[in-house]
N, C-alpha and C positions, 0 to 999 in steps of 0.2 A: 504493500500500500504506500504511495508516494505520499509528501507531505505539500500541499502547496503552500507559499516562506509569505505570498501576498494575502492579508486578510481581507475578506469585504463586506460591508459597511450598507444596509439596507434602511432606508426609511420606510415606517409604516403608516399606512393612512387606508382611507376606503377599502382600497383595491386588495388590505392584506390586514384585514383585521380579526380574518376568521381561523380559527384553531388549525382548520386545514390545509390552507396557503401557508401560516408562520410554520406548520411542520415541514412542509415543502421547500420552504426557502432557507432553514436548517439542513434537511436535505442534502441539496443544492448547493450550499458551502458557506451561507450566510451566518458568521460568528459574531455580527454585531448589531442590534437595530437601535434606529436612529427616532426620536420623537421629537416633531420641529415644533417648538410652542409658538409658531407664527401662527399656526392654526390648530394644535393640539386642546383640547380641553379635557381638564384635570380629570372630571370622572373616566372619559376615556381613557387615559394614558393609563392607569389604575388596573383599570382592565385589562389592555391589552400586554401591560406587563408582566402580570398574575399570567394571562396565555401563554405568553413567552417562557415566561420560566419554566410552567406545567410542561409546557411543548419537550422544551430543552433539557428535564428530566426524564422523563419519558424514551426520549431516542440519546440518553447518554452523555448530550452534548455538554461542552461549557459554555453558555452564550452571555454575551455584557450588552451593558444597555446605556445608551451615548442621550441626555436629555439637552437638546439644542435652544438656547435662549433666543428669546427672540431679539433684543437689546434695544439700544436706541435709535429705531430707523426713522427718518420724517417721511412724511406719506401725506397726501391729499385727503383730505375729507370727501364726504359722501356726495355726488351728483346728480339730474336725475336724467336716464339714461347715459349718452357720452357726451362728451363738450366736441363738438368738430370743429379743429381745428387748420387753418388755411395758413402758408408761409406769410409773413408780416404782422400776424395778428397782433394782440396785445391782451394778453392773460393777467389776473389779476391774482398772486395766492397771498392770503390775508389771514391774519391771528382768528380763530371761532369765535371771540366775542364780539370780532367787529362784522358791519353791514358791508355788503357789498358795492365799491363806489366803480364798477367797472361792466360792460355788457360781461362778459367772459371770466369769471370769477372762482375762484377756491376757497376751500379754509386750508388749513395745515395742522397736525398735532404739534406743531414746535412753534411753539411762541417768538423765539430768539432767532426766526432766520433771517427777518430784515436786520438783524447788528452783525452776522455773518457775513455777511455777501457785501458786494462792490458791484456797484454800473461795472456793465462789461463783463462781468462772471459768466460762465456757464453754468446753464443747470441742467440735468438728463431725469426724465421722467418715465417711467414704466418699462424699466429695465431698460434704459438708454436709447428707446426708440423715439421717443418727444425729445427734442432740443428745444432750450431757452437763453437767448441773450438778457441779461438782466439791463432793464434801459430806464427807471426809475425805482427809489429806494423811502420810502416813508413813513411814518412808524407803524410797526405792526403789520405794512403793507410791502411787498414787493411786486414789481411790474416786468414780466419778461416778454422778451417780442418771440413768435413761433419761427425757428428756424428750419423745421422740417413738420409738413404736414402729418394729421393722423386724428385720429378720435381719443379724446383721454376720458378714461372710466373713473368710477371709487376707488378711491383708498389708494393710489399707485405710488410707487415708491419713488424717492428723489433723491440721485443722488449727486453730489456736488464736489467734483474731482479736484484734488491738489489742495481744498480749502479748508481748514480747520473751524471745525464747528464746536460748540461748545456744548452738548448735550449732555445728559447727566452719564455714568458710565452705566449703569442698572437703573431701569425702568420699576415702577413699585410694580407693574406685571408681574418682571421680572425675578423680583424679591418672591412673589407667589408662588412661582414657577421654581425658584431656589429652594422654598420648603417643601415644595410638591417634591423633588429634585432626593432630598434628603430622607420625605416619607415615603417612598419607593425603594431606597437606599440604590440609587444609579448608582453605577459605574463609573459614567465619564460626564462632566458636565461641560458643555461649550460657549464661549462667551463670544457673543458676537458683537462686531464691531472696535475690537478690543484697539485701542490706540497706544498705546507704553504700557510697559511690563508693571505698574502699582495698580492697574486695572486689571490684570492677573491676578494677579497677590489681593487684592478687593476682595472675588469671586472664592477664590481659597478661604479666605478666612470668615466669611460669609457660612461657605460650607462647613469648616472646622463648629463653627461656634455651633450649628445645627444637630453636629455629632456625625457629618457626613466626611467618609475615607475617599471620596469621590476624586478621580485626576480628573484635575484641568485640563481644557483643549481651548488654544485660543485658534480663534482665526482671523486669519489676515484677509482684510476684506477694501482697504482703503490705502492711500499714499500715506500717511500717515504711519499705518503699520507698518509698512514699510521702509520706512525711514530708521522705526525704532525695532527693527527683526532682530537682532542679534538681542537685546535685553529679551524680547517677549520671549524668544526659544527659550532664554535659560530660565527665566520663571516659569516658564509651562509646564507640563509633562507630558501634552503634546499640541502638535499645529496640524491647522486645516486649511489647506491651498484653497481658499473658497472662492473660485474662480466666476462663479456669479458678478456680485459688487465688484468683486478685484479686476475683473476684466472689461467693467464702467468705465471704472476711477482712474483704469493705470489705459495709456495706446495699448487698443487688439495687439501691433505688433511686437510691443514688450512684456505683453504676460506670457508667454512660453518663457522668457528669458528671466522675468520674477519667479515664473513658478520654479525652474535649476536652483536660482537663486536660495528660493525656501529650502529644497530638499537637499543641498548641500549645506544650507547653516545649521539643518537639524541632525545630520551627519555629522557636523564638525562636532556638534554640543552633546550630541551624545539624548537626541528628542525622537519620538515617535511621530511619524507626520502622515497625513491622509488626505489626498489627492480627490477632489471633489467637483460636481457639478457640471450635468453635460456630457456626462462620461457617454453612455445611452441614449443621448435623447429623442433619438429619431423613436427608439423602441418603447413612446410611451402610447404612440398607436399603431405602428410596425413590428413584425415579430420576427424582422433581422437587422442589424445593423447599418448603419452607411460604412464605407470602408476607411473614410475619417475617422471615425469614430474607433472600428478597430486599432486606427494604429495611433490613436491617443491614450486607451489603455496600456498600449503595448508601450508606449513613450513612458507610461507613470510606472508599468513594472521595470523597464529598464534602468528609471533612475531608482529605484529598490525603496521606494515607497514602501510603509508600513503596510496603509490600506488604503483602499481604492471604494469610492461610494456611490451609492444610488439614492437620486434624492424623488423627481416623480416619476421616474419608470417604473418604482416599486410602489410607492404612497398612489400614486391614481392612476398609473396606468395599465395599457390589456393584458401586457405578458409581463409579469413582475417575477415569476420564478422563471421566466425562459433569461430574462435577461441577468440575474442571478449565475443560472446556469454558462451565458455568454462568459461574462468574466474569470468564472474558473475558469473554461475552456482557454480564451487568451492569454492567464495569467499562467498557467501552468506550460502551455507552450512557449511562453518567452523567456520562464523560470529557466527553461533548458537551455535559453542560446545564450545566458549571462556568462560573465567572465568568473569561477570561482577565486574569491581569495577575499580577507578581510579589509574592512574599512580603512584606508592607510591616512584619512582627515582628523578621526576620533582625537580628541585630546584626553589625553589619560595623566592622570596625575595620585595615585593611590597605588599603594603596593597593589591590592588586593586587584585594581584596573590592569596592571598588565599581568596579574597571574592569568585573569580569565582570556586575553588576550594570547598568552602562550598555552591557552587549553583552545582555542578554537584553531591557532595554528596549527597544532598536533591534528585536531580533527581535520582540519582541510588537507594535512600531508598523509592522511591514510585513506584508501579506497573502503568506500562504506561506510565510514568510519557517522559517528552521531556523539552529540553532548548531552549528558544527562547530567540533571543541574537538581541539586536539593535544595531549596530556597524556603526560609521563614518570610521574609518581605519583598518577596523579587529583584532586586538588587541584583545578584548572578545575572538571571536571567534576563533584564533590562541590558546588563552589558554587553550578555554575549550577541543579544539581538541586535545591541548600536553597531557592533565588529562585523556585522554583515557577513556570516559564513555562505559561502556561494552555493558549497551543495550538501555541508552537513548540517541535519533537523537538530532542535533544541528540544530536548522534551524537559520540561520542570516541573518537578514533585513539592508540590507545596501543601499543609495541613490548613491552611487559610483558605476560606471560600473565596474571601471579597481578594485575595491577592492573584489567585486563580485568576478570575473573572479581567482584573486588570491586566492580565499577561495575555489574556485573548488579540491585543490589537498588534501585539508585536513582532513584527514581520520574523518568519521560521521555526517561531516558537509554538510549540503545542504544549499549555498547563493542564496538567492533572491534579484533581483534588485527591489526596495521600497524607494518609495518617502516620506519622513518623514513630519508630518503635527508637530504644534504646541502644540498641543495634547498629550499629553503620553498616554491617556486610549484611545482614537480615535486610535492613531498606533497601538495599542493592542490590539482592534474590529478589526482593518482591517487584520492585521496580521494573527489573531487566523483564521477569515472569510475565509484568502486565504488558511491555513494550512487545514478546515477542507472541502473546496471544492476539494481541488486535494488527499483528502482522507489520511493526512499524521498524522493527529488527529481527533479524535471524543471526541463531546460534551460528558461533562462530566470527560475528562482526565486532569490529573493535569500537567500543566504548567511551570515550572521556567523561568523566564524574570528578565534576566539583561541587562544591558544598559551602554552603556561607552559615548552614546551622550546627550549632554547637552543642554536640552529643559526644560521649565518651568514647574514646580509642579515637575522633576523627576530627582533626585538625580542621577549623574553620578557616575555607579557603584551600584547603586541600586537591590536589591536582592528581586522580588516579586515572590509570587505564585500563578494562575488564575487557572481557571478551564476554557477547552475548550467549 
């Protein structure tokens, strides 16, 4: 049984809320689902994450669960039907409390966007299809002329590239959706919009004080983040290429070059990163791909991406297990034509950093070879998945649920939940026993076992080599 090293990342909605699609997309390869509170509501999420887990006991699996905030987007108020919109017009988007002094008018949820903005600014409206030159600024009120024709509906989002806005960093939604976040006990919580690394650390300690062990995921969605990437990685404990907004804010032709960007500072720093948005997107009423789109998976497994995501090919669209299925299929294929060998960017700075570093070299210099990692906190584990081993599996025995569940997104790693005996060589019969039952070793393949937990006879940080 092969191991695929790329994990993937399913949003649920509609299209996959029923016990027998989340079995299916388990199945199918899906080790992590995604809940976007842009649209989720709390009694649902409840539910369907009580699904999830039944699911994911039931056929065996370890599966994690990523609660996606929705943060501080500004967005149009409500209209009725579209506003149509002709090149030259003049649009009015104005604070809710005030009256409309224009034929063509908005509100906005953001108070603060007329002290934002400058005559001359652009603004991008519903996912960057409405342009707006801003051509008057008065309070409460901005005035932008229509640069490209189109109809704008409810609620559309705006986004305003290269400009520092001043929002709050968590919406009081937000805060709701942080304790919803804690009384599910997620997995992974994701901050969106996230601008420097104390709005990381914000959301951590948010979760800490709740009682939640939850990793952060920031995502980089604006210039802004951008700017400040090297702090955000190292606050994180992981990033989201969220090429949505990112690919508004930043020129079409420099997000391929942002996205390298991310996925080598998260490389350098030793962070989990997940390659998102548009991966599929033909396939949210299509049941195959365009062949862009295949070799844009194949581009995010190349650069050795943790995990790769689906946001509405699976939430609403027709084939959500086919396109599941799609990306094993791509990801494992390209898994074959990488280069093996460790991450030669990692910054390693701890003894214990380059021991695990000379246990994945030892694996990568032997045929067959696999690292078996006994971890109280994942710590091992997280390093040896930064070291990027090209073709040898990580399997980590951890007596932790919730550390389990964290170790789901980390590219090669497969965690298993394991009760640790007294024993160092008894763990290591049972271990190898369960490896070579679910066919993930055969007797006679050479082993490397390290260990960061602290039981008698075995040296924490220990560097062995068994044969299965």
């Amino acid at each position: 049984m092969s191991l695929r090293k790329t994990k993937l990342i399913g949003t649920l909605g509609p299209a996959t809320s029923s016990p027998e699609v989340i079995r299916s997309l388990i199945g199918a390869g899906a080790g992590i689902f995604r809940l976007n509170m842009s649209h989720a509501a709390h009694e649902w999420v409840r539910e369907v994450v009580a699904v999830v887990r039944s699911e994911a006991s039931a056929l065996g699996a370890e599966v994690a669960t990523l609660v996606d905030l929705q943060g501080p987007s500004i967005r149009t108020g409500d209209v009725e039907g579209k506003l149509a919109l002709r090149k030259g017009d003049l649009v009015e988007f104005r604070n809710a409390a005030l009256a409309p002094a224009a034929d063509l008018s908005v509100t906005t949820n953001y108070d603060g966007l007329h002290g934002d903005l400058r005559e001359g600014d652009l603004m991008l409206v519903d996912n960057g299809e409405l342009h707006f030159r801003v051509q008057r600024i008065e309070p409460g009120r901005v005035l932008g002329e229509v640069l490209t024709e189109g109809a704008m509906g409810s609620r559309r989002h705006i986004n305003l590239p290269g400009i520092l806005v001043h929002l709050p960093v968590l919406t009081e939604k937000d805060e709701r959706d942080i304790a919803l976040a804690a009384g599910i006990d997620a997995d992974f919580v994701a901050i969106s919009f996230v601008r420097d690394a104390a709005h990381v650390a914000l959301l951590r300690e948010k979760l800490r004080a709740l009682g939640c062990g939850a990793s952060v995921v920031a995502k980089i969605e604006d210039q802004e983040a951008v700017k400040h990437l090297a702090e955000i990685v190292t606050e994180a404990d992981a990033v989201m290429v969220a090429r949505g907004d990112l690919g508004i804010e930043v020129h079409l032709e420099e997000l391929p070059v942002v996205q390298r960007r991310i996925v080598a500072e998260c490389a350098r720093i030793g962070r989990k990163v997940i390659v998102a948005t548009h991966m599929l997107e033909s396939m949210v009423e299509n049941p195959v791909p365009t062949r862009a789109e295949v070799t844009d998976v194949a581009n995010a497994v190349f650069e050795q991406a943790d995990a790769i995501m689906l946001s509405g090919e699976t939430s609403v669209g027709r084939y959500p297990v086919k396109c599941v299925e799609t990306l094993d299929r791509i990801a494992r294929r390209i898994e074959r034509e990488t280069v093996p060998g460790s991450s030669e960017t990692l910054e390693l700075k701890s003894e214990k950093e380059q021991l695990v570093r000379s246990a994945v070299l030892l694996a990568q210099s032997l045929e067959r070879a696999a690292l078996l990692v006994f971890t109280a906190r994942g710590v091992l584990a997280n390093l040896a998945a930064n070291l990027r081993p090209g073709r040898a599996p990580i399997f980590a025995f951890s007596p932790d649920a919730a550390v389990v569940r964290s170790l789901v997104m980390n590219r090669a790693v497969l965690p298993v939940r394991f009760d640790l005996d007294d024993d160092p060589a008894e763990n290591t019969r049972r271990a190898l026993a369960y490896l070579r039952e679910k066919g993930l070793v055969e007797a006679g393949d050479p082993v490397v076992i390290v260990s960061d937990v602290l039981l008698p006879g075995f040296d924490n940080g220990a560097v062995l080599l068994r044969h299965a």
